[in-house]
TORKOL-4160 file (C-alpha; in steps of 0.2 Angstrom, whole numbers, padded with zeros to 4 digits, m for minus):
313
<pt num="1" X="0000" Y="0000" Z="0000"/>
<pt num="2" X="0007" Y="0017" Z="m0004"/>
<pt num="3" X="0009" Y="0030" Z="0009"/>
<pt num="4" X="0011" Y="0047" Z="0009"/>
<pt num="5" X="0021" Y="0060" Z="0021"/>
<pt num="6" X="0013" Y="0074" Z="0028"/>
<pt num="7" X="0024" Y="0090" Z="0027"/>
<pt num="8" X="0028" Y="0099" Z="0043"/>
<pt num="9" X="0014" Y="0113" Z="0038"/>
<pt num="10" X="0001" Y="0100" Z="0035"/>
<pt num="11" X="0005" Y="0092" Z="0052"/>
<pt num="12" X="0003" Y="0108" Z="0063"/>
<pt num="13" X="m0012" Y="0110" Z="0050"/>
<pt num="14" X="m0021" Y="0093" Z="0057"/>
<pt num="15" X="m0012" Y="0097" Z="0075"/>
<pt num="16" X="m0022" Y="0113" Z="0076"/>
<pt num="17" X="m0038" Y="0108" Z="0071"/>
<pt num="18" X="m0038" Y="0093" Z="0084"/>
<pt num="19" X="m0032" Y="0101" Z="0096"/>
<pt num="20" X="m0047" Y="0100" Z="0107"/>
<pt num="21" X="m0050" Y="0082" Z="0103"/>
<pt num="22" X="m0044" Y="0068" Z="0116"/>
<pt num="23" X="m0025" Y="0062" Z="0116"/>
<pt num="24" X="m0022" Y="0050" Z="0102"/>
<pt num="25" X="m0035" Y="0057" Z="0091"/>
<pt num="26" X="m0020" Y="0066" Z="0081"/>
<pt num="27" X="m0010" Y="0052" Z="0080"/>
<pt num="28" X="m0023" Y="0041" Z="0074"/>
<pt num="29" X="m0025" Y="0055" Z="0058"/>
<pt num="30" X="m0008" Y="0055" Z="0055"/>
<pt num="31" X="m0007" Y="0036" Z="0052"/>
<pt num="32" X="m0023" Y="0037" Z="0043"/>
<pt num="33" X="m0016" Y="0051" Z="0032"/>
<pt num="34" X="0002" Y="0042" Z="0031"/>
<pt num="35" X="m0001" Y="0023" Z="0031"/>
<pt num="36" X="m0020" Y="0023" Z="0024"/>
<pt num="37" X="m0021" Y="0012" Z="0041"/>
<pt num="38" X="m0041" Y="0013" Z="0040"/>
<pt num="39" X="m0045" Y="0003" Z="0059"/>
<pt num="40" X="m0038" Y="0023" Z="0064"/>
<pt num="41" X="m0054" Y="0027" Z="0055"/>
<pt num="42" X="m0065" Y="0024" Z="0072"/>
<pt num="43" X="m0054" Y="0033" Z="0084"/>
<pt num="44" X="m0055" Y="0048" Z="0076"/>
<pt num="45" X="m0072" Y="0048" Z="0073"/>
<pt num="46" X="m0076" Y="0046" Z="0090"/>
<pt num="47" X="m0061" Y="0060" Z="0096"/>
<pt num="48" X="m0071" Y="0073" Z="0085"/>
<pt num="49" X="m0087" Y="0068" Z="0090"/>
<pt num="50" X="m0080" Y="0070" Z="0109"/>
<pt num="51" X="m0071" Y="0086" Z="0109"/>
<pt num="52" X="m0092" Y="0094" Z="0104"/>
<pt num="53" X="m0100" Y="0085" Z="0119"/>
<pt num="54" X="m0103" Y="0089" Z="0135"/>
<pt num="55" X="m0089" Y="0083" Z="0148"/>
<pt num="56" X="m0102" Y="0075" Z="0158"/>
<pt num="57" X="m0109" Y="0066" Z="0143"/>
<pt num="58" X="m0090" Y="0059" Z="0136"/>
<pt num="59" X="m0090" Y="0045" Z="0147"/>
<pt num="60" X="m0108" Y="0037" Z="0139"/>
<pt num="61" X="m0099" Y="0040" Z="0121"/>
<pt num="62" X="m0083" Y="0031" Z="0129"/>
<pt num="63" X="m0093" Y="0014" Z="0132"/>
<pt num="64" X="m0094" Y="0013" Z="0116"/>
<pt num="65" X="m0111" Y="0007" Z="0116"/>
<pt num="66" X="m0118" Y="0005" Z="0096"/>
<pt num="67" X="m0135" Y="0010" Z="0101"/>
<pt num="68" X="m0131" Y="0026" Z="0110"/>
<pt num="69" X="m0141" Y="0038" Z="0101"/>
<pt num="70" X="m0133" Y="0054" Z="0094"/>
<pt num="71" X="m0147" Y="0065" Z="0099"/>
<pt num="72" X="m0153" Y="0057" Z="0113"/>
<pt num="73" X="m0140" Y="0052" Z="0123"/>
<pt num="74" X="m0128" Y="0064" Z="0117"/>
<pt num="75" X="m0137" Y="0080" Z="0114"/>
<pt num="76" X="m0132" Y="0082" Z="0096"/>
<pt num="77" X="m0141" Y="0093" Z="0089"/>
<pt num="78" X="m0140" Y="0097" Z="0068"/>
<pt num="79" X="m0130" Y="0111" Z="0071"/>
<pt num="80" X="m0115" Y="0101" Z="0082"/>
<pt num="81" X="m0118" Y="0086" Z="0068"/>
<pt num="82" X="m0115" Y="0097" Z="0053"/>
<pt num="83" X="m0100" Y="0105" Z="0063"/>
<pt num="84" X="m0091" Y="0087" Z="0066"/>
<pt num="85" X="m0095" Y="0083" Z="0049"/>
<pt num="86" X="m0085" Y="0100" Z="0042"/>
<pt num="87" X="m0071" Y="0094" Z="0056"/>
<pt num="88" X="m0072" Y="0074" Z="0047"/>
<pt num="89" X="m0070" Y="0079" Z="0032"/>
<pt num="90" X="m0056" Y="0090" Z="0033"/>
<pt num="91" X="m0045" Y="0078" Z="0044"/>
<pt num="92" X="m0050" Y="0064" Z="0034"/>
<pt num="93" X="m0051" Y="0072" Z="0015"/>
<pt num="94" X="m0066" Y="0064" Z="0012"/>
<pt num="95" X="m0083" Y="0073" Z="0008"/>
<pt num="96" X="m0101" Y="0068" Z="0014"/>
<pt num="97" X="m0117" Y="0072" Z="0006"/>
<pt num="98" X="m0129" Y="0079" Z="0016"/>
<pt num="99" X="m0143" Y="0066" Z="0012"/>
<pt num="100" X="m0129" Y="0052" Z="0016"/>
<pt num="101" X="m0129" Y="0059" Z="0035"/>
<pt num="102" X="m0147" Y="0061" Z="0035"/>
<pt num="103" X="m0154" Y="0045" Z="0044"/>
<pt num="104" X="m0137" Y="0042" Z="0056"/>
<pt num="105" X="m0146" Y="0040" Z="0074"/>
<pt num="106" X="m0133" Y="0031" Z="0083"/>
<pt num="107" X="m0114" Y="0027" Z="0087"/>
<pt num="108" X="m0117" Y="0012" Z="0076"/>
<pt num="109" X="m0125" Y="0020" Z="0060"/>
<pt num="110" X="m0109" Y="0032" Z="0061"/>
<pt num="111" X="m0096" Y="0017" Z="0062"/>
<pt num="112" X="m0105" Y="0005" Z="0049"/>
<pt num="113" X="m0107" Y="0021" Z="0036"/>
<pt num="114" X="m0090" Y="0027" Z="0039"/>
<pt num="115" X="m0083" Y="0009" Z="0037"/>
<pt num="116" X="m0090" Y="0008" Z="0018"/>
<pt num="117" X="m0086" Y="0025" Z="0016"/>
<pt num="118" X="m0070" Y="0019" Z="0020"/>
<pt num="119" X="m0069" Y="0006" Z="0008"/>
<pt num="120" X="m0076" Y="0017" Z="m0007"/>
<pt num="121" X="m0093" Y="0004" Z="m0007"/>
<pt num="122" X="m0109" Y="0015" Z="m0005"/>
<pt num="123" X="m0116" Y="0019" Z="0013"/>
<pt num="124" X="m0132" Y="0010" Z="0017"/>
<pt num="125" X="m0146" Y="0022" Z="0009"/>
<pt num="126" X="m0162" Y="0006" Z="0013"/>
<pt num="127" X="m0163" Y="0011" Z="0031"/>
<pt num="128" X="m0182" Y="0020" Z="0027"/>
<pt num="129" X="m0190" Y="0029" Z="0044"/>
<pt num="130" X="m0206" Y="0026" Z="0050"/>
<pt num="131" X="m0218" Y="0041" Z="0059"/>
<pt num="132" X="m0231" Y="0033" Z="0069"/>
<pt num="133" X="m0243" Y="0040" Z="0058"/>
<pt num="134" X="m0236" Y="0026" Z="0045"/>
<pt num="135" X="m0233" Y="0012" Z="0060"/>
<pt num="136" X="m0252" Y="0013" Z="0063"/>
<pt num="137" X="m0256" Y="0012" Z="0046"/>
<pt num="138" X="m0245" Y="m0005" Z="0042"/>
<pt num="139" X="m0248" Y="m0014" Z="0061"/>
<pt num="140" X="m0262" Y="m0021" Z="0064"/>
<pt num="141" X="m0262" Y="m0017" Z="0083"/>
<pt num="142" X="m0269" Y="0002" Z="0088"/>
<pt num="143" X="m0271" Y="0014" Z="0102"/>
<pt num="144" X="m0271" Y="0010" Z="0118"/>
<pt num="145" X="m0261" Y="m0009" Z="0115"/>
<pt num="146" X="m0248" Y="0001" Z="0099"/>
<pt num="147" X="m0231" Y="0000" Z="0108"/>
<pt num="148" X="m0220" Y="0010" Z="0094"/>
<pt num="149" X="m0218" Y="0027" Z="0092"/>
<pt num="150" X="m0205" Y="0028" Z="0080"/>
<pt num="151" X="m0196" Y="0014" Z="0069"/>
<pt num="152" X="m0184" Y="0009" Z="0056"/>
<pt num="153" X="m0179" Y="m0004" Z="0047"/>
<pt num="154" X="m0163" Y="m0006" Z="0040"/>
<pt num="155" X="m0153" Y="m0022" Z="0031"/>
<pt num="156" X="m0159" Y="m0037" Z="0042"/>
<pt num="157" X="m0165" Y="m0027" Z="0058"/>
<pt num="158" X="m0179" Y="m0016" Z="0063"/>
<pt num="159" X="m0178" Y="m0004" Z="0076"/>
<pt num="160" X="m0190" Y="0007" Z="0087"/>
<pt num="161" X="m0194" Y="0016" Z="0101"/>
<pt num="162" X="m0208" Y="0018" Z="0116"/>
<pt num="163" X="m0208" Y="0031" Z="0128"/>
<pt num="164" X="m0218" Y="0025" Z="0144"/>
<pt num="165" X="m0229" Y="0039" Z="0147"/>
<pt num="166" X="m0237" Y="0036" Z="0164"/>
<pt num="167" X="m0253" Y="0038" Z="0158"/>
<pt num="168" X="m0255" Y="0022" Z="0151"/>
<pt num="169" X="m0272" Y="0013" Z="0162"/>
<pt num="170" X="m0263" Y="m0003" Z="0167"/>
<pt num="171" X="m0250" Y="0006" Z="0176"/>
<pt num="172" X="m0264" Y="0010" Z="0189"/>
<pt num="173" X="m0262" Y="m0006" Z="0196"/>
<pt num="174" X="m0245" Y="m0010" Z="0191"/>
<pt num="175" X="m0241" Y="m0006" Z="0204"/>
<pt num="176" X="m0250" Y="0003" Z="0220"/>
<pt num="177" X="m0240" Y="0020" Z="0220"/>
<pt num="178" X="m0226" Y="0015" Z="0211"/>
<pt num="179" X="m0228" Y="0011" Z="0192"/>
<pt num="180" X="m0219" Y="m0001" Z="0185"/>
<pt num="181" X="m0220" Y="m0005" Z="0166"/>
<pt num="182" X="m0223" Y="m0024" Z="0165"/>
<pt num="183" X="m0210" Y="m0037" Z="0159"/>
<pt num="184" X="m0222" Y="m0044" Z="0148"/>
<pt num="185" X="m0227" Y="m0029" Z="0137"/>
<pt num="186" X="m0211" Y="m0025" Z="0134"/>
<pt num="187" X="m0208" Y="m0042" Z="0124"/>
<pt num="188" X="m0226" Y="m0036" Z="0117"/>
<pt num="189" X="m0218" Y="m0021" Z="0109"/>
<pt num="190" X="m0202" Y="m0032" Z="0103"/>
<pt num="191" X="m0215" Y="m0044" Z="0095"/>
<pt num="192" X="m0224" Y="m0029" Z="0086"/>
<pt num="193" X="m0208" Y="m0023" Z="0080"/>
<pt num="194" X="m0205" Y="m0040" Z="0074"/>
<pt num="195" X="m0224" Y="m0039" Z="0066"/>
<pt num="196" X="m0217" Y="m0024" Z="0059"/>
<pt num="197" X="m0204" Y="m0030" Z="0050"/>
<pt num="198" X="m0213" Y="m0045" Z="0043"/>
<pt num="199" X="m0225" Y="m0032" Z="0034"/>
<pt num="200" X="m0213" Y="m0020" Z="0029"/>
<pt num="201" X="m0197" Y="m0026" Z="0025"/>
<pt num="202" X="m0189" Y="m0028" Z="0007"/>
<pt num="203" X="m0181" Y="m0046" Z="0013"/>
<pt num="204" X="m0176" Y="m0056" Z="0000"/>
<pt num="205" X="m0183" Y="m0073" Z="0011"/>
<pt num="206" X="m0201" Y="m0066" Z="0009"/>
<pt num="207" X="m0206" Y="m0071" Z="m0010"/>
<pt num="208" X="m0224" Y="m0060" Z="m0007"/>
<pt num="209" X="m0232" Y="m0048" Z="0004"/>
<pt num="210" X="m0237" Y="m0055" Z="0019"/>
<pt num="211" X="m0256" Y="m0053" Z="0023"/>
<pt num="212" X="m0257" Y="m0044" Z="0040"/>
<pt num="213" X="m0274" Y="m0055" Z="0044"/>
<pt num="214" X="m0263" Y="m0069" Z="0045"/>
<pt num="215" X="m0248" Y="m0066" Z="0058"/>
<pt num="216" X="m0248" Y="m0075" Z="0074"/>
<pt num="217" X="m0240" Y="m0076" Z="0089"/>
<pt num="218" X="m0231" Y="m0093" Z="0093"/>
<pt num="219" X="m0219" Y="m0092" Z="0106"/>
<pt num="220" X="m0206" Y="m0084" Z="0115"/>
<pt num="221" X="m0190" Y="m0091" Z="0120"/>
<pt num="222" X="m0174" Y="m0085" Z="0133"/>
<pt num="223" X="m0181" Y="m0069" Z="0140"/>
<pt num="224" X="m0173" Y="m0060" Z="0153"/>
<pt num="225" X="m0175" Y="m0044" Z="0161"/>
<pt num="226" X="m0162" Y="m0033" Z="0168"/>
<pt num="227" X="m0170" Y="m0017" Z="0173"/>
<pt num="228" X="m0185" Y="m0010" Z="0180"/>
<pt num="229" X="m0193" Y="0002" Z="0168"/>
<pt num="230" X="m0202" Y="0018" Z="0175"/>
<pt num="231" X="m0212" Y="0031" Z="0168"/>
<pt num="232" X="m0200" Y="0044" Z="0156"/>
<pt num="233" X="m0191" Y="0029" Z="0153"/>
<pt num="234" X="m0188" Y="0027" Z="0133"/>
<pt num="235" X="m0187" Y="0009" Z="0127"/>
<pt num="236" X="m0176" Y="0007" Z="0113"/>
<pt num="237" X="m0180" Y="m0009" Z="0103"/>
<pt num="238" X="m0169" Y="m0018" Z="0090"/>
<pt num="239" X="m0177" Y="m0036" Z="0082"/>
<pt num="240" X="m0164" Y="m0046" Z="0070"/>
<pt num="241" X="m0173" Y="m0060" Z="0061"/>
<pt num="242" X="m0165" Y="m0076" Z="0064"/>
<pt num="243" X="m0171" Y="m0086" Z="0050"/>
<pt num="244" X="m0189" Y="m0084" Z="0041"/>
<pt num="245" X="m0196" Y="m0097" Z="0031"/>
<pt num="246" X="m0213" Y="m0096" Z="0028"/>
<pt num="247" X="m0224" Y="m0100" Z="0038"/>
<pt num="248" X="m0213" Y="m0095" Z="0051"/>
<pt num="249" X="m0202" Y="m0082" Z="0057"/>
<pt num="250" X="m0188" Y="m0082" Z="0070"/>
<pt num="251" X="m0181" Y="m0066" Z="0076"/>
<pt num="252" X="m0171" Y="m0060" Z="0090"/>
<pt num="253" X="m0176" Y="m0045" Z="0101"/>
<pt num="254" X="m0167" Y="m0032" Z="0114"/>
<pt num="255" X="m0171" Y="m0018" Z="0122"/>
<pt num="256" X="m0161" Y="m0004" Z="0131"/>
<pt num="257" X="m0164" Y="0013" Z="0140"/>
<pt num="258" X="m0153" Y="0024" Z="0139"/>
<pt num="259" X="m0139" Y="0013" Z="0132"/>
<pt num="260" X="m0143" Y="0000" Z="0148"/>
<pt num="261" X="m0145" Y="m0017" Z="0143"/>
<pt num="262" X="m0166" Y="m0020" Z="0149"/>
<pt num="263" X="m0173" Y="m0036" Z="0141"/>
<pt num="264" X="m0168" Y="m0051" Z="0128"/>
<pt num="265" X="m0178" Y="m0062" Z="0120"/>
<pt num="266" X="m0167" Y="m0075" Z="0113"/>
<pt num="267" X="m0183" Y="m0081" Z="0101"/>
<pt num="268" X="m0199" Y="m0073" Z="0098"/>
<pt num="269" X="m0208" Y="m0086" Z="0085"/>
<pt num="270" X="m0222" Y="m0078" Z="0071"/>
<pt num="271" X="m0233" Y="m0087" Z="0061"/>
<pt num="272" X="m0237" Y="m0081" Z="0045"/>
<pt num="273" X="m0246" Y="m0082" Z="0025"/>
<pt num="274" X="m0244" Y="m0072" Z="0010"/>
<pt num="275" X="m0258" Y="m0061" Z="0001"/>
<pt num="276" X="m0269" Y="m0073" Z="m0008"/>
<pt num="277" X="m0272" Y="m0059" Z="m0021"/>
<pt num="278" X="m0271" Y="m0072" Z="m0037"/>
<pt num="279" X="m0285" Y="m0081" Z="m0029"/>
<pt num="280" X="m0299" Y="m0082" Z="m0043"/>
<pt num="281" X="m0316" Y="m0071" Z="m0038"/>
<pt num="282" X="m0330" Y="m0085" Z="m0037"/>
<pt num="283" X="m0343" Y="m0086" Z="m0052"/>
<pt num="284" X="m0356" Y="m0087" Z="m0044"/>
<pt num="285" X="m0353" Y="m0069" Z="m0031"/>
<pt num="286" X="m0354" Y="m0057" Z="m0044"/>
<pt num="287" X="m0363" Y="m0045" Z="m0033"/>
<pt num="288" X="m0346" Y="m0044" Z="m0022"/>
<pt num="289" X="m0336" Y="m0039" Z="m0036"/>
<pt num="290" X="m0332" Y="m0021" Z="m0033"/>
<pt num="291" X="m0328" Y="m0024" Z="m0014"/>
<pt num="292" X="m0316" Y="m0037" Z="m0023"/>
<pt num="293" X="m0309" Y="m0024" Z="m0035"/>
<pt num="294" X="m0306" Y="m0012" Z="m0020"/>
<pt num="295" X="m0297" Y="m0027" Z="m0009"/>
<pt num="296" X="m0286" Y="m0032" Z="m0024"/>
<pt num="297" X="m0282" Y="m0016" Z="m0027"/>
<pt num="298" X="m0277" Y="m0011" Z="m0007"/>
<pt num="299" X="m0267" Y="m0024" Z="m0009"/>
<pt num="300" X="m0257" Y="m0019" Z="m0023"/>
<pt num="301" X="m0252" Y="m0003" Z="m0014"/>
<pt num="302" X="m0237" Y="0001" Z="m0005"/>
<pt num="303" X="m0237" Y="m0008" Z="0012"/>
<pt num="304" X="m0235" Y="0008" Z="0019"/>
<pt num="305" X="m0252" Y="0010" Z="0017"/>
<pt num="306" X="m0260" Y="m0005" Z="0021"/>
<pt num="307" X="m0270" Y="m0007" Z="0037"/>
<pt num="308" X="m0276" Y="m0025" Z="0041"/>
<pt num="309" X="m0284" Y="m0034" Z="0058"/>
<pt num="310" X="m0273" Y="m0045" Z="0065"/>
<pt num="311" X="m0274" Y="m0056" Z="0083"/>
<pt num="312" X="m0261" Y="m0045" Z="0095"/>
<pt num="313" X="m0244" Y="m0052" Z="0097"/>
C-alpha cells in the first residue's frame, strides 16, 4: 500500500484543528493520512465527536455502546452534527453528502457508514424511517395496545422506540403507587416490532407480501429482564430476524434505556401467510365484485399504506 508524508505545515495544520480532541485522536489521523491504516478510522471519529460533547456526557460516548443515540444520549443537535462533519472531512479528506448523513441516529449508523465509506462501497441508503402515523397504518395493533412510536428498518434489523408515558391505564395497578412498566409488554412491543418487519421489509426470504390478517404469535423463548422500567423511561427496541421461512419467522429481540441493557428475547416465533391476491373471484358472487376490486387493489399498494386486523402479538 502506498503511503504518503505529511509536510511539517500540513501536520501543525491537522495538529491545530484537533487540538481540542482527546489524546491519540492526532495520531490516529496522521497514520490514517500516512499509512491509509483505516481501523484509525474509528478513533477519530469518536475524538471529533467527543471534543463537541458535554464533559459530563463523554463518558456514555466512551462505552462505546452501538445503540447510543446521537441525539438522545448525546445531545447532538444538527447544528453540532454538521460542525463534526465539516471537522471529518477535513482531517479525513473525504466529503459527505448531506442526504448520506441524514438517517445516522446512533454510534453504530456512524461506524458502519463510515466503514463503507472507507472502503469506497456506498453507505447503506435502505434504512427507510417510520412516523407513527405510518406504524399505525402498516400494524395491525392500535391505540391503547400500539407500543411503537418511531421505527426503522434497515438491512436485516428493525428498530423502534416507546416512551412509557405514565398515563398508560394498566399502570394503575402496576403497581400501587409505584408504576412499573410490565415485563411482559415490553416483549409485546419487541414482537410488534417483529410484526413490523414482517409487513414492511424488502427481505429477500419473503417471496410475497405477507397478509397482516394472517400473523400470529407462537412463542417466546430466553427472555430476561435486567431493569425495571419507569415512567420517562424510553425503550429502545432492536429485532434481527433469525431465520424466516414461511410459515414461520424467527427473530431475536433487545431492548435498552438509555444505552442499559433491559430485556432479551433470545426467540420470539411468528406465524405467517402471504396475500392470496391471485385467488380467482367466485362465479357465482358477482354481486361482491367491486368490494373485490377495491381489496385487490389495497393490496397492490405500498405496504405503507396498508391497514389490516390481526390477533395481537
Amino acid at each position: 500500500m502506498s503511503t504518503t508524508t505529511l509536510t511539517e505545515e500540513q501536520r501543525q495544520e491537522l495538529r491545530e484543528e484537533l487540538k481540542r480532541c482527546p489524546a491519540g485522536t492526532f495520531e490516529a489521523a496522521v497514520l490514517f493520512r500516512e499509512e491509509k491504516q483505516t481501523e484509525q478510522v474509528s478513533v477519530i471519529v469518536m475524538g471529533v465527536i467527543e471534543r463537541f460533547l458535554e464533559p459530563e456526557l463523554r463518558p456514555k460516548l466512551r462505552e462505546g455502546k452501538n445503540d447510543t443515540n446521537l441525539m438522545e444520549q448525546l445531545g447532538i443537535d444538527s447544528l453540532t452534527m454538521l460542525e463534526i462533519v465539516m471537522l471529518l472531512e477535513k482531517t479525513l479528506q473525504i466529503s459527505f453528502d448531506n442526504e448520506e448523513l441524514r438517517d445516522l441516529r446512533t454510534i453504530g449508523d456512524i461506524n458502519s457508514f463510515m466503514e463503507a465509506k472507507i472502503k469506497g462501497e456506498a453507505p447503506e441508503q435502505n434504512r427507510r424511517k417510520f412516523p407513527i402515523e405510518e406504524i399505525a397504518a402498516i400494524l395491525p395493533h392500535q391505540d391503547p395496545f400500539l407500543f411503537l412510536e418511531t421505527a426503522s428498518i434497515g438491512q436485516g434489523e428493525a428498530t423502534g422506540t416507546y416512551i412509557i408515558k405514565g398515563t398508560e391505564s394498566f399502570l394503575q395497578g402496576h403497581f400501587k403507587n409505584r408504576p412499573v412498566f410490565p415485563a411482559s409488554i415490553m416483549i409485546e412491543a419487541l414482537g410488534q416490532l417483529a410484526v413490523f418487519y414482517l409487513l414492511a421489509a424488502n427481505d429477500d426470504r419473503l417471496q410475497q407480501d405477507v397478509d397482516a390478517n394472517s400473523i400470529y404469535f407462537a412463542s417466546c423463548d430466553g427472555v430476561r429482564c435486567h431493569r425495571v422500567c419507569k415512567p420517562g423511561d424510553i425503550l429502545t427496541l432492536q429485532i434481527r430476524p433469525r431465520n424466516i421461512r414461511h410459515p414461520l419467522g424467527l427473530f431475536h429481540g433487545n431492548i435498552s434505556v438509555d444505552g442499559e441493557k433491559t430485556a432479551v428475547a433470545e426467540e420470539i416465533k411468528l406465524a405467517f401467510d402471504y396475500d392470496r391476491t391471485d385467488l380467482p373471484e367466485p362465479a357465482d358472487q358477482s354481486s361482491n365484485g367491486s368490494a373485490q376490486e377495491r381489496i385487490q387493489s389495497a393490496r397492490k399498494t405500498s405496504k405503507s399504506n396498508r391497514v389490516g386486523k390481526s390477533k395481537t402479538v
